[in-house]
C-alpha positions in Angstrom: -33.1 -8.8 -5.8 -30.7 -11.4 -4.2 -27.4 -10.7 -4.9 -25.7 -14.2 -3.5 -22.8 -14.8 -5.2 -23.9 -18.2 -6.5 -27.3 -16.5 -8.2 -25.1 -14.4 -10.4 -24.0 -15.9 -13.6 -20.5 -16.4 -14.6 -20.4 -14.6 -17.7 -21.3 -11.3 -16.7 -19.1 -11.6 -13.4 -16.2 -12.5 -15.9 -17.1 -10.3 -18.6 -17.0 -7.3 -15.3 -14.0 -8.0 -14.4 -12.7 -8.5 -17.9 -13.6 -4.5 -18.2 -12.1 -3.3 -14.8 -9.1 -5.1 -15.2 -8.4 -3.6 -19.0 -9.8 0.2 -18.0 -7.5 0.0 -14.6 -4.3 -1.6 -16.3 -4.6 1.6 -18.9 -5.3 4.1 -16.5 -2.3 2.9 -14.6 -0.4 2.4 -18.1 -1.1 6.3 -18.0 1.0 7.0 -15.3 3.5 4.4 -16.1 4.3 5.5 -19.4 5.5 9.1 -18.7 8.0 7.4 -15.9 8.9 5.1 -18.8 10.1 7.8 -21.3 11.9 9.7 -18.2 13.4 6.3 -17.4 14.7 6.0 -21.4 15.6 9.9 -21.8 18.4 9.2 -19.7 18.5 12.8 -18.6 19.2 13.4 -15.2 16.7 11.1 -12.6 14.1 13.2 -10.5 12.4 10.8 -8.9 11.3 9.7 -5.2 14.5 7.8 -3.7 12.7 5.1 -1.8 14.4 3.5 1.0 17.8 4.9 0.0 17.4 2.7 -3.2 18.7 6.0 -5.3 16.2 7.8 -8.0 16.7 5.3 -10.7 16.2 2.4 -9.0 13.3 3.7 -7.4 12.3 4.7 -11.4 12.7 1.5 -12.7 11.1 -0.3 -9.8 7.9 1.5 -10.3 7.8 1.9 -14.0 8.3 -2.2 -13.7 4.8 -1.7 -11.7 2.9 0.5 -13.0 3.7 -0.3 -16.9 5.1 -3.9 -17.1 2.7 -4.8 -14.1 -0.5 -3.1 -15.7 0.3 -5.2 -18.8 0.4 -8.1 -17.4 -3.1 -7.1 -15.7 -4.8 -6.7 -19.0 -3.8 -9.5 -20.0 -5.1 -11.3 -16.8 -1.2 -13.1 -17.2 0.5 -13.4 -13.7 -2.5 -11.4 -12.7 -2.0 -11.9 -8.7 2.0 -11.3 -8.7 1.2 -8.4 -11.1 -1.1 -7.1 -8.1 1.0 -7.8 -5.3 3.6 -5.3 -7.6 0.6 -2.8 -8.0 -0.6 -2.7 -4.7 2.7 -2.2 -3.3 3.6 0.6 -5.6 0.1 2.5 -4.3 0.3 1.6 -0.9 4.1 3.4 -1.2 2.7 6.4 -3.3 -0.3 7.0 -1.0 1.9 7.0 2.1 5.1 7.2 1.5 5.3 9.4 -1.4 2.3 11.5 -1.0 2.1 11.1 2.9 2.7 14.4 4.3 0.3 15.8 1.4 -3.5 16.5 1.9 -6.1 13.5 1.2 -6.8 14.6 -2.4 -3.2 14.2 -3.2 -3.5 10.5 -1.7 -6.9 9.9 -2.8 -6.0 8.5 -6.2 -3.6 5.9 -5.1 -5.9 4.9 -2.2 -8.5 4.4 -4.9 -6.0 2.4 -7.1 -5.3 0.5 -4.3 -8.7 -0.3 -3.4 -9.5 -1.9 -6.7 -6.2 -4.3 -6.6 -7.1 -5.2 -3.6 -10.3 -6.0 -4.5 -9.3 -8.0 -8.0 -6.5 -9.8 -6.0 -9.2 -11.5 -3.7 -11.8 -12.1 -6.6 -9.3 -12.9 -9.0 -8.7 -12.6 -12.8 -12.2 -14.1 -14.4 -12.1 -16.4 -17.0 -11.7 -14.0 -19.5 -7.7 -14.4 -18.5 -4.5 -15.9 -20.1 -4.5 -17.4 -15.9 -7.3 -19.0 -16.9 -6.5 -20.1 -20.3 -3.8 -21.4 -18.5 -5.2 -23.3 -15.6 -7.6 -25.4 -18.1 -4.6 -26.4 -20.3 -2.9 -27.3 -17.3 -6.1 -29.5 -16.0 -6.7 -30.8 -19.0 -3.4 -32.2 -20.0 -3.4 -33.7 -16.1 -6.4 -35.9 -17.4 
């Protein structure tokens, strides 16, 4: 079987990253969430203080990620800032956070990571609002 990019049809491409991008955005809504509600209890802030930020800032900064951020990526709205959010939020959890800790600590970030990556170089798919987006915006330049 050849698997050059331009033998593969669009539709099941699209249709793959439609599925990666909804099941990652609500694993990561997952994690988000519980930082949400810690963020709204407005009990006292327990959090990782990154770069002398303080706790809450730090809080709000990744609940901004990993909730608002994984949103967006469902959506396929914004998808590459949304990313850029993502992979910055893993790339501090995985080494910053968790980098003193043993590899399976890291390994879900690192994994996370990976996969933004990966859907920041491919893209959204046309199964996006980005895309929805981009034809308006070509067709109305007609």
């Amino acid at each position: 079987m050849n698997y050059n990019n331009s033998n593969w049809s669009s539709v099941p491409k699209d249709v793959i990253l439609l599925a990666v991008r909804v099941f990652v955005g609500f694993a990561m809504l997952s994690h988000g969430f519980p930082k949400l509600q810690m963020l709204l209890a407005g009990g006292k802030i327990e959090f990782f203080d990154f770069m002398g930020l303080g706790p809450q800032i730090s809080l709000i900064l990744t609940v901004f990620a990993e909730f608002v951020c994984s949103i967006l990526l469902i959506l396929g709205l914004f998808t590459r800032v949304a990313l850029g959010f993502l992979v910055f939020t893993m790339i501090i959890a995985a080494f910053a956070v968790h980098g003193a800790d043993p590899f399976e600590k890291r390994e879900m970030a690192l994994v996370y990571l990976s996969v933004y990556l990966l859907l920041m170089v491919i893209g959204a798919g046309k199964v996006s609002v980005d895309h929805m987006i981009e034809r308006r915006k070509r067709a109305s330049d007609w």
